[in-house]
ZARONU-96010 format. One record per residue: x, y, z of N, C-alpha, C in turn; residue in three letters. Coordinates in steps of 0.1 Angstrom, whole numbers. Example, Ala and Ser with C-alpha at 12.3 -4.5 7.8 and 13.67 -1.06 7.14 Angstrom:
<rs>
     npx     npy     npz    capx    capy    capz     cpx     cpy     cpz   mike
     132     -57      78     123     -45      78     132     -33      78    ala
     128     -22      71     137     -11      71     129       0      79    ser
</rs>
This chain:
<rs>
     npx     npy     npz    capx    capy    capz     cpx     cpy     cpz   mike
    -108     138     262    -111     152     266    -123     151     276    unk
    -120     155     287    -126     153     300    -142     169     299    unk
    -133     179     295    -139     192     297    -137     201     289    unk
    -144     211     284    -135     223     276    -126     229     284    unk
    -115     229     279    -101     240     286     -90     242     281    unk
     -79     239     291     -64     238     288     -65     223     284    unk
     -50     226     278     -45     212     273     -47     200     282    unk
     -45     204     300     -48     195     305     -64     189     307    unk
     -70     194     301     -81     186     300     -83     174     294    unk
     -69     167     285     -68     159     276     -60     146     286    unk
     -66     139     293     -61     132     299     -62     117     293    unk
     -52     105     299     -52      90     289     -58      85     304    unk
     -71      76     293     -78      68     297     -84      54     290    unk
     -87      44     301     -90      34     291    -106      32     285    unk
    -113      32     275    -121      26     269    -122      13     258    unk
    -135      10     262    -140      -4     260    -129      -5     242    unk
    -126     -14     238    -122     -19     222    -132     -17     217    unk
    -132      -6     204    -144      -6     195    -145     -24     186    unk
    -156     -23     179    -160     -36     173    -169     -26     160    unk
    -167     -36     147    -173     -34     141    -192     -37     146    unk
    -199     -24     140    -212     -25     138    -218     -24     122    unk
    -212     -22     111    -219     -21     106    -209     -28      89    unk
    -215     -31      81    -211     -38      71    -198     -32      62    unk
    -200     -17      59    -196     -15      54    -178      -8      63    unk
    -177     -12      76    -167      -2      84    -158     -12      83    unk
    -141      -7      89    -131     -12      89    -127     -10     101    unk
    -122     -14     114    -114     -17     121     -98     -16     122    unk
     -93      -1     128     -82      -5     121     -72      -1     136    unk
     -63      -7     137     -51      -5     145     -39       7     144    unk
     -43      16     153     -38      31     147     -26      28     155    unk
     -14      40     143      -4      36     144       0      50     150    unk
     -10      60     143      -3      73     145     -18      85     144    unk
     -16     100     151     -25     105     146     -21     118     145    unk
     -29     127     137     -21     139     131     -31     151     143    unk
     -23     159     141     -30     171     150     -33     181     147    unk
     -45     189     144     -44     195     138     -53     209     144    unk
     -51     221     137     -60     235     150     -75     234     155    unk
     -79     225     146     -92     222     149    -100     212     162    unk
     -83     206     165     -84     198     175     -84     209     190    unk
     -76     218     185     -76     224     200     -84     239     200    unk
     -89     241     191    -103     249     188    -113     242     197    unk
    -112     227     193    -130     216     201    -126     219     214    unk
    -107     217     220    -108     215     233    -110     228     241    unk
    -108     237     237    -110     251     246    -124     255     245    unk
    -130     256     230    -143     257     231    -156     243     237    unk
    -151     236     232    -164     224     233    -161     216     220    unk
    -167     205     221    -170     197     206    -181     204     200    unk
    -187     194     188    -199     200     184    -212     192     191    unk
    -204     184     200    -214     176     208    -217     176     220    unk
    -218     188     228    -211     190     241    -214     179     252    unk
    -229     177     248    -233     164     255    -225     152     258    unk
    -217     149     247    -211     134     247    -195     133     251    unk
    -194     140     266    -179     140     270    -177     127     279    unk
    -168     117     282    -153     127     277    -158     122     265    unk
    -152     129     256    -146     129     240    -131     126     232    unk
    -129     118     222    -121     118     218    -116     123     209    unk
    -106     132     207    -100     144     200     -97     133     185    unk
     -94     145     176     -81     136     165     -90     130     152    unk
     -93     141     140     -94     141     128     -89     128     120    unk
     -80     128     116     -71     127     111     -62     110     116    unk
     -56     100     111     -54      88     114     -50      79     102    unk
     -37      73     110     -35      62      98     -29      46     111    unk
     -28      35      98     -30      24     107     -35      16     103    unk
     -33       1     105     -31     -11      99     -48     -18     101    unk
     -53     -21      88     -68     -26      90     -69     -43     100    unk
     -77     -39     110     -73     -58     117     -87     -63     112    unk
     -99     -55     109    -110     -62     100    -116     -59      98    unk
    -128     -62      86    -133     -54      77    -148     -61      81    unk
    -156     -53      76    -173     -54      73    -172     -63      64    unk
    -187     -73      66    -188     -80      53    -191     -85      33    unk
    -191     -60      36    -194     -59      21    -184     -48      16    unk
    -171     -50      26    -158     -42      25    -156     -53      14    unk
    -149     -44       0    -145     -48     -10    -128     -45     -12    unk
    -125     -36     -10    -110     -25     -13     -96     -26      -3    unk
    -106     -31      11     -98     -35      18     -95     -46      26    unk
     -88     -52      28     -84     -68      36     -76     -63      50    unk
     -77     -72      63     -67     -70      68     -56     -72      64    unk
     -45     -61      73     -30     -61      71     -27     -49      61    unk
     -37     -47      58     -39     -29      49     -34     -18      56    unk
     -26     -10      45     -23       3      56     -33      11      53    unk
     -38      20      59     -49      31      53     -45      43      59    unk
     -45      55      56     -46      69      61     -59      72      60    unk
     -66      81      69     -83      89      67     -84     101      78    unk
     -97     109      71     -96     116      83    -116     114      86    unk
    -111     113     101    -129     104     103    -130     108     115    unk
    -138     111     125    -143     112     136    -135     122     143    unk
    -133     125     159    -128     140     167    -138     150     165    unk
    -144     151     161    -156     162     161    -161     162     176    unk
    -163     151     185    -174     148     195    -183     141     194    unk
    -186     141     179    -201     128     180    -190     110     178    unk
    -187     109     167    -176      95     165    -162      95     173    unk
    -159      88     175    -144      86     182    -135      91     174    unk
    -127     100     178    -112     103     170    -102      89     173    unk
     -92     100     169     -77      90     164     -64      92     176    unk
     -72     101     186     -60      98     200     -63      85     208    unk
     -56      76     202     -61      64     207     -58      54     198    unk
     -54      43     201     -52      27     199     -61      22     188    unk
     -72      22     184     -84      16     181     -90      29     173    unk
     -94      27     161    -107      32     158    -115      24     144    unk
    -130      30     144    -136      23     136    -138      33     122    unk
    -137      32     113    -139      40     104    -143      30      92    unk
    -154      39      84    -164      33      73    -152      32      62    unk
    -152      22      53    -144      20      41    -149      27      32    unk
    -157      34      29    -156      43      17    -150      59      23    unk
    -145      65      31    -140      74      38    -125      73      37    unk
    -120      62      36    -105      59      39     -97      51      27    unk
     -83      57      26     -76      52      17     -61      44      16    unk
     -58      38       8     -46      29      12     -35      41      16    unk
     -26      34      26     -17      47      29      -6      46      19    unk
       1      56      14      14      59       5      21      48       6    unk
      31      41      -2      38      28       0      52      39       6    unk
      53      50       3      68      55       4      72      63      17    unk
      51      64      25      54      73      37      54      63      50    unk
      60      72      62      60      66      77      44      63      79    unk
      40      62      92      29      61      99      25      78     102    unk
      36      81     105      33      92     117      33     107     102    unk
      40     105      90      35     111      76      25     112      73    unk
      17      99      68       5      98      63      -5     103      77    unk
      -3     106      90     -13     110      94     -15     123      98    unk
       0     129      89      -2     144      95     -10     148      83    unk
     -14     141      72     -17     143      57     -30     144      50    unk
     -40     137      60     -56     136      52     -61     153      54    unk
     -64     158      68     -69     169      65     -64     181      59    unk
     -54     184      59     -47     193      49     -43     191      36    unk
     -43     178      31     -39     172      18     -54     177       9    unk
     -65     174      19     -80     177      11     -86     191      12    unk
     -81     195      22     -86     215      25     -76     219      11    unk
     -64     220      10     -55     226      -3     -58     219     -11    unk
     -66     203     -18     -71     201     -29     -80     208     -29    unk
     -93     208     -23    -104     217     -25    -102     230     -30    unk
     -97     230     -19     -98     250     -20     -91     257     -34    unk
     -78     248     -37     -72     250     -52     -77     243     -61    unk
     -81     228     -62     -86     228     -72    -103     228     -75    unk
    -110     226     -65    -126     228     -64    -131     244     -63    unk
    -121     250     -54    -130     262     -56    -127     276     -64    unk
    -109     273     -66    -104     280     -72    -104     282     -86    unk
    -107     265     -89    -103     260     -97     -91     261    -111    unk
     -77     260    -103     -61     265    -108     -62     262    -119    unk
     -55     269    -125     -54     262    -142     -34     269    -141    unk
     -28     258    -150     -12     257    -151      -9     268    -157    unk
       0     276    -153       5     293    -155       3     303    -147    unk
     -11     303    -135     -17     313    -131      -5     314    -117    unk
      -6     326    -115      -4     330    -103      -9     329     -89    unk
      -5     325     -76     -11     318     -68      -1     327     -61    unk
     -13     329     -45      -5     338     -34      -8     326     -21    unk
      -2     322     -17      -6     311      -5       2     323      11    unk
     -11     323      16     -10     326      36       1     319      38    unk
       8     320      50      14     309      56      19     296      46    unk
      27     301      42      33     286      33      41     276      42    unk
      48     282      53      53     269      59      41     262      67    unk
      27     268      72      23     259      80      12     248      74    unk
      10     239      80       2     224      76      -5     225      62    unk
     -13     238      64     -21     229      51     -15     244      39    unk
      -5     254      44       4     256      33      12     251      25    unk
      18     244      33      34     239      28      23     229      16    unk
      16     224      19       5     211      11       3     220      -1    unk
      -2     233       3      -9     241     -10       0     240     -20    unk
      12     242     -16      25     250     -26      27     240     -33    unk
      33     228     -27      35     219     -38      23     216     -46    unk
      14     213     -39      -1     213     -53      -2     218     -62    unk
       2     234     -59      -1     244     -68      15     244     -80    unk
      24     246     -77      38     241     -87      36     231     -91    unk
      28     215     -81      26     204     -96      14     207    -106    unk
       7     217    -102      -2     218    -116       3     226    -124    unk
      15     233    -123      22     243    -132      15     259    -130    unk
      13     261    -117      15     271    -113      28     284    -106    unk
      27     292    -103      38     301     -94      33     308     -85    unk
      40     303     -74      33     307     -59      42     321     -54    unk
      34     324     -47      43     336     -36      36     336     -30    unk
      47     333     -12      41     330      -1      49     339      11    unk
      40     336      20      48     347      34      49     342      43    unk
      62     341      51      66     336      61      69     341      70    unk
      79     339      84      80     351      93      95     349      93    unk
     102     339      93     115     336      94     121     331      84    unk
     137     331      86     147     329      70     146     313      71    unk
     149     307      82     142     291      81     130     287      72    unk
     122     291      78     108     289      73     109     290      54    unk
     118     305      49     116     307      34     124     301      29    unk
     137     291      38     142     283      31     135     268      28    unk
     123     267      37     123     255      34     106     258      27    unk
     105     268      24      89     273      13      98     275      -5    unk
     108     275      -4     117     276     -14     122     262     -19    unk
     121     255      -7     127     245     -15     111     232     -15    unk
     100     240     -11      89     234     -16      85     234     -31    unk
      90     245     -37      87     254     -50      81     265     -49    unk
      81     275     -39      78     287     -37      88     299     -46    unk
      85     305     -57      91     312     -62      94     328     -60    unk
      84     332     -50      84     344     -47      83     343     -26    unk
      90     348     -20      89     349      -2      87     360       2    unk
      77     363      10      75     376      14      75     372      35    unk
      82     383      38      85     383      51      71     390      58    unk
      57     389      60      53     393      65      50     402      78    unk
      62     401      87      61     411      98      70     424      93    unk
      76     426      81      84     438      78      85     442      65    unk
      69     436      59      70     438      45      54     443      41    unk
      51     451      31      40     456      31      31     443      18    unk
      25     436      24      23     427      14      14     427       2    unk
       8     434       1       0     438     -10       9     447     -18    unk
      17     458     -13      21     461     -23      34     456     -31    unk
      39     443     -22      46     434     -30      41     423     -39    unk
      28     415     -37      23     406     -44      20     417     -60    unk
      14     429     -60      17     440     -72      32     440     -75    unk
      38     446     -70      50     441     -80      54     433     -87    unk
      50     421     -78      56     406     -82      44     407     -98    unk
      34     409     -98      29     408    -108      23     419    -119    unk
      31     426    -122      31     440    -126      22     446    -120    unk
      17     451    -113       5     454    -108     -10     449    -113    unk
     -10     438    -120     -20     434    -122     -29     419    -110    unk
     -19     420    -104     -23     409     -88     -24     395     -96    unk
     -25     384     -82     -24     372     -85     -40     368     -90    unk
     -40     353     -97     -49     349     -99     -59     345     -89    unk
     -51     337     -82     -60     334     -67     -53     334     -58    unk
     -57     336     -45     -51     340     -30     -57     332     -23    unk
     -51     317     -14     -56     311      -9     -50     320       7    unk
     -59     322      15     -60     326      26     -62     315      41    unk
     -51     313      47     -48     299      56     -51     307      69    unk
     -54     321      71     -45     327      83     -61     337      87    unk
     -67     342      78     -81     349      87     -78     361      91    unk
     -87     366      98     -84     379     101     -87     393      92    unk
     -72     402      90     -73     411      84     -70     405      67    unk
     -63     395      70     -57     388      55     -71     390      44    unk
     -80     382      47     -88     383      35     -90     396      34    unk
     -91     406      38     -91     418      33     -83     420      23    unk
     -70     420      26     -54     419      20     -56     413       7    unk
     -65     406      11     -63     390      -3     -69     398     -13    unk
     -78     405     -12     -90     409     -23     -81     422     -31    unk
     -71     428     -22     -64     438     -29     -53     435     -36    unk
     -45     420     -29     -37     416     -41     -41     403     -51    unk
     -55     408     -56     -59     398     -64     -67     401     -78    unk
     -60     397     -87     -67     407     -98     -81     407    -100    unk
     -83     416    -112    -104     414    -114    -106     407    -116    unk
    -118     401    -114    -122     385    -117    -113     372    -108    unk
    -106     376    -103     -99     364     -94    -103     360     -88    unk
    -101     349     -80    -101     344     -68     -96     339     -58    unk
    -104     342     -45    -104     338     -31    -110     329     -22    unk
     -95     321     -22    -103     312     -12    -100     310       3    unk
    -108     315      12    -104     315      23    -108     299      35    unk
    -100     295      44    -104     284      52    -109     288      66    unk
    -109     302      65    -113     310      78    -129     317      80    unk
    -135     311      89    -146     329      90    -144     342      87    unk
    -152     348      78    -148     361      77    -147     367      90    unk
    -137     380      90    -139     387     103    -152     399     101    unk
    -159     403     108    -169     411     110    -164     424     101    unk
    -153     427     109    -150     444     100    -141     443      84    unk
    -142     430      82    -140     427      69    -146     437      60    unk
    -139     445      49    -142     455      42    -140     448      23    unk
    -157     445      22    -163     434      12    -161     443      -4    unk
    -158     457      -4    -161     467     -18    -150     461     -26    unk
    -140     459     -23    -127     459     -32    -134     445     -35    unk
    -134     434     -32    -139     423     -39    -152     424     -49    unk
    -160     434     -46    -172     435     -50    -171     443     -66    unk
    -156     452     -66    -159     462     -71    -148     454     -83    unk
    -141     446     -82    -129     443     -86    -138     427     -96    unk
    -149     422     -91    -159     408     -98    -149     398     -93    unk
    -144     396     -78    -139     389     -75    -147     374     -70    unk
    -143     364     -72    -150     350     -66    -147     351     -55    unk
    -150     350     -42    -146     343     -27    -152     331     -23    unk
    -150     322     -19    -151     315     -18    -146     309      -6    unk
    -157     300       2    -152     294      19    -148     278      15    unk
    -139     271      23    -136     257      22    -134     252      38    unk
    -142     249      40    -141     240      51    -143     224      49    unk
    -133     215      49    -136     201      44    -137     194      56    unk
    -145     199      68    -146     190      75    -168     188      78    unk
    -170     196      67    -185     200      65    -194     180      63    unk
    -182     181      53    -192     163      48    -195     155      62    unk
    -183     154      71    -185     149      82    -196     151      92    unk
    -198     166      91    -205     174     104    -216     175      98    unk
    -220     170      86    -236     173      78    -241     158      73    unk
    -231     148      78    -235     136      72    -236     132      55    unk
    -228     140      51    -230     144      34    -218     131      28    unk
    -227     121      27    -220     105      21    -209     105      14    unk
    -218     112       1    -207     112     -11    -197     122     -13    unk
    -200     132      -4    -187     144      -3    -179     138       4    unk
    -181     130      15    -172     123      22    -160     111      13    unk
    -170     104       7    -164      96      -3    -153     103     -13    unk
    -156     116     -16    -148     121     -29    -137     127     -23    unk
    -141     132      -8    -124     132      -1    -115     120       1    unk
    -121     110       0    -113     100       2    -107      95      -7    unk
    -116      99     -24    -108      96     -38     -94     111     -36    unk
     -98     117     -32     -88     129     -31     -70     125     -21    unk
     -76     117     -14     -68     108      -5     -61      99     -13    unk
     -66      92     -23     -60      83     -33     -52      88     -43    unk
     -56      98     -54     -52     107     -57     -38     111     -53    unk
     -40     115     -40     -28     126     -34     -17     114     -32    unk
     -21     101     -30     -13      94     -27      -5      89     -36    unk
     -10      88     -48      -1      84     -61       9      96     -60    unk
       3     107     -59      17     118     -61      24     118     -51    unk
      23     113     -41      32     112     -31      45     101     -35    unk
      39      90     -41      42      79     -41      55      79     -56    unk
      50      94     -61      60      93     -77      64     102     -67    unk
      69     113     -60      78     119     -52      73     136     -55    unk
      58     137     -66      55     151     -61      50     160     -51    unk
      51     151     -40      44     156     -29      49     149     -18    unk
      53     159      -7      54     157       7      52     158      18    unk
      50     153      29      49     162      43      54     164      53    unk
      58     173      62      69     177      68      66     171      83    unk
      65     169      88      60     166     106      74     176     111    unk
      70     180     123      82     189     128      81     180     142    unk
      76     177     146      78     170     161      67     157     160    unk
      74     146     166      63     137     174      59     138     188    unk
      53     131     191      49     128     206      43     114     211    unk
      44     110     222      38      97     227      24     100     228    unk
      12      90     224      -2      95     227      -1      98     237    unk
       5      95     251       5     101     266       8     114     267    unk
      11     122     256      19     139     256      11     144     244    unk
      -2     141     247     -13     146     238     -13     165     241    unk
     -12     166     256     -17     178     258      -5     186     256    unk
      10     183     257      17     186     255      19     191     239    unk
      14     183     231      17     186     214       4     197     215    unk
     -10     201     221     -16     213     219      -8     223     224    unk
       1     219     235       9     236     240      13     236     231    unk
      24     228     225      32     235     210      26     243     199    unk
       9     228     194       7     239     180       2     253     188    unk
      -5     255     199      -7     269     201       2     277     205    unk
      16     275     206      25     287     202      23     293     187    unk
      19     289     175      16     292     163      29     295     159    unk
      36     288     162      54     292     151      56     275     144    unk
      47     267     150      49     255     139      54     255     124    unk
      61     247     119      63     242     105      59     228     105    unk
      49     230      91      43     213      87      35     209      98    unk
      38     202     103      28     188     110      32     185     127    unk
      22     183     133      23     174     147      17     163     148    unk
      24     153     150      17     143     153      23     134     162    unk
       5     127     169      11     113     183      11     102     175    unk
      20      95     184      27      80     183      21      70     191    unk
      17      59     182       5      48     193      18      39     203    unk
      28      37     191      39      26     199      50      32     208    unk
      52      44     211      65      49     214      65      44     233    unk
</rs>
């Protein structure tokens, strides 16, 4: 990333081969990287580093370890790993051949997923653990309203939420989309451009509202969320409130809200939060690995059609995942 702008500000260039500096990092040979809105949030606005351009985009990363620090315990070369580490602006992202990433941050990748899977996977695999099981904290039976169930870090919520023995109802815009939110385990579909959605998530639950309403989408939704959510429930949103956000119905109703942003450990330097996403990464991987969990990629691209996969996710009709390709 040359500048803040358009996509074409994302041009391929060569820099120097990272090298290990420090004991505890791994070296690893990226195979694939996942793409995600936060990527094209940095490029139109700035990084958080504006100083340190060009920059390299890309959260999110999986790829074969070629060598380890000398108090790396967990991993050996020839390791697959998925993580999500650097793209902010200050560390190097994952559009790119090479990156270095600390070994307590990163985890073996799924034995049953691709390259170009496991990397559409770390940051939305750990925003939908958090946000359902850290902030919401789901318990098996409750009712669950998920924003956007086909996109990235929906489609992730849903099955989460059905493997803990939950029932979701989600909103989509198209009959594609509810067929394949249905066949995530979505039990309830609501068409949100021609459905009044609050006063469907009350039906769905006698009018007594869902337990929790994870909010993917911002805007007027968290308002929405607080009205289809019973007393005492909770909200967890991955968005900034909006300003004319109208706060009484949560206030009046003893609702939780609650913010999840999982990219905070990185941008605060916060060690061991960082570390516990990475157990979250491990975790997720076992369930991937017994077949409760999956992830969808809807398109690849060549790392050279970087800018090209930002036009797509900003049309906002995505399903699941985008991700570039190191070998194509």
């Amino acid at each position: 990333m040359t500048a803040p702008g358009t996509p074409d500000v994302l041009q391929m260039g060569d820099v120097p081969e990272p090298t290990l500096q420090q004991e505890t990092e791994l070296l690893v040979r990226l195979k694939a990287a996942g793409i995600n809105p936060i990527d094209t949030k940095l490029r139109q606005r700035g990084t958080f580093f504006p100083d340190r351009l060009p920059a390299i985009l890309g959260c999110d990363g999986a790829g074969i370890v070629e060598a380890v620090g000398a108090a790396v315990r967990q991993f050996q070369p020839g390791d697959e790993v998925y993580f999500c580490n650097g793209g902010l602006g200050g560390h190097p992202g994952n559009y790119a051949e090479w990156a270095i990433v600390d070994a307590r941050f990163a985890a073996h990748k799924p034995t049953t997923m691709s390259f170009a899977e496991a990397a559409a996977a770390p940051l939305v695999l750990i925003t939908a653990w958090e946000a359902l099981y850290d902030r919401a904290r789901l318990q098996t039976g409750q009712r669950v309203f998920i924003h956007a169930g086909a996109g990235g870090v929906g489609h992730v919520a849903i099955q989460l939420a059905t493997w803990s023995g939950a029932e979701v109802c989600t909103t989509v815009s198209t009959e594609a989309k509810a067929a394949f939110v249905r066949d995530l385990g979505a039990s309830q579909v609501l068409f949100y451009k021609d459905t009044n959605v609050v006063q469907a998530v009350m039906a769905w639950t006698h009018d007594q509202g869902v337990d929790v309403t994870f909010d993917t989408v911002g805007g007027a939704m968290l308002g929405q969320s607080f009205a289809a959510t019973k007393f005492y429930g909770d909200i967890v949103t991955i968005l900034e409130a909006d300003p004319a956000t109208a706060w009484k119905t949560a206030r009046t109703r003893n609702q939780r809200v609650s913010f999840e942003l999982m990219l905070l450990p990185m941008l605060k330097g916060l060690v061991a939060e960082q570390q516990a996403q990475a157990t979250i990464l491990q975790q997720c991987a076992a369930l991937i690995d017994a077949g409760h969990l999956k992830l969808h990629v809807s398109q690849t691209f060549a790392l050279a059609e970087a800018a090209a996969a930002h036009r797509s996710l900003e049309t906002g009709s995505t399903t699941g995942k985008l991700v570039l390709l190191m070998d194509t």
